[in-house]
Residue, then its C-alpha position, 0 to 999 in steps of 0.5 A: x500500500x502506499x504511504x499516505x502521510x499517516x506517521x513515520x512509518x507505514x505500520x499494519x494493525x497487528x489485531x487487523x493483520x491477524x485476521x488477514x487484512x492489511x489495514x494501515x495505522x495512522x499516528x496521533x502525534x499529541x499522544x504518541x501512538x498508532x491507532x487503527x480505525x477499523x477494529x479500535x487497537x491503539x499501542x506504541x511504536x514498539x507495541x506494533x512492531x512486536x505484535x507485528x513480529x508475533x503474527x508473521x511467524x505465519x509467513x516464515x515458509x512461504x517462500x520455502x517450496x515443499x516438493x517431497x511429502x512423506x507423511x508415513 
C-alpha cells in the first residue's frame, strides 16, 4: 500500500493483520501512538512492531517450496 502521510512509518494493525487484512495505522502525534480505525487497537511504536513480529511467524515458509511429502 502506499504511504499516505499517516506517521513515520507505514505500520499494519497487528489485531487487523491477524485476521488477514492489511489495514494501515495512522499516528496521533499529541499522544504518541498508532491507532487503527477499523477494529479500535491503539499501542506504541514498539507495541506494533512486536505484535507485528508475533503474527508473521505465519509467513516464515512461504517462500520455502515443499516438493517431497512423506507423511508415513
Amino acid at each position: 500500500m502506499a504511504q499516505a502521510g499517516k506517521g513515520k512509518l507505514n505500520y499494519r494493525c497487528p489485531s487487523c493483520f491477524m485476521r488477514d487484512l492489511d489495514i494501515d495505522m495512522f499516528y496521533d502525534a499529541d499522544k504518541k501512538e498508532y491507532y487503527c480505525i477499523r477494529c479500535e487497537y491503539t499501542g506504541t511504536e514498539e507495541d506494533v512492531l512486536k505484535f507485528n513480529e508475533i503474527v508473521r511467524i505465519r509467513y516464515t515458509a512461504m517462500s520455502k517450496r515443499y516438493t517431497k511429502f512423506d507423511f508415513d
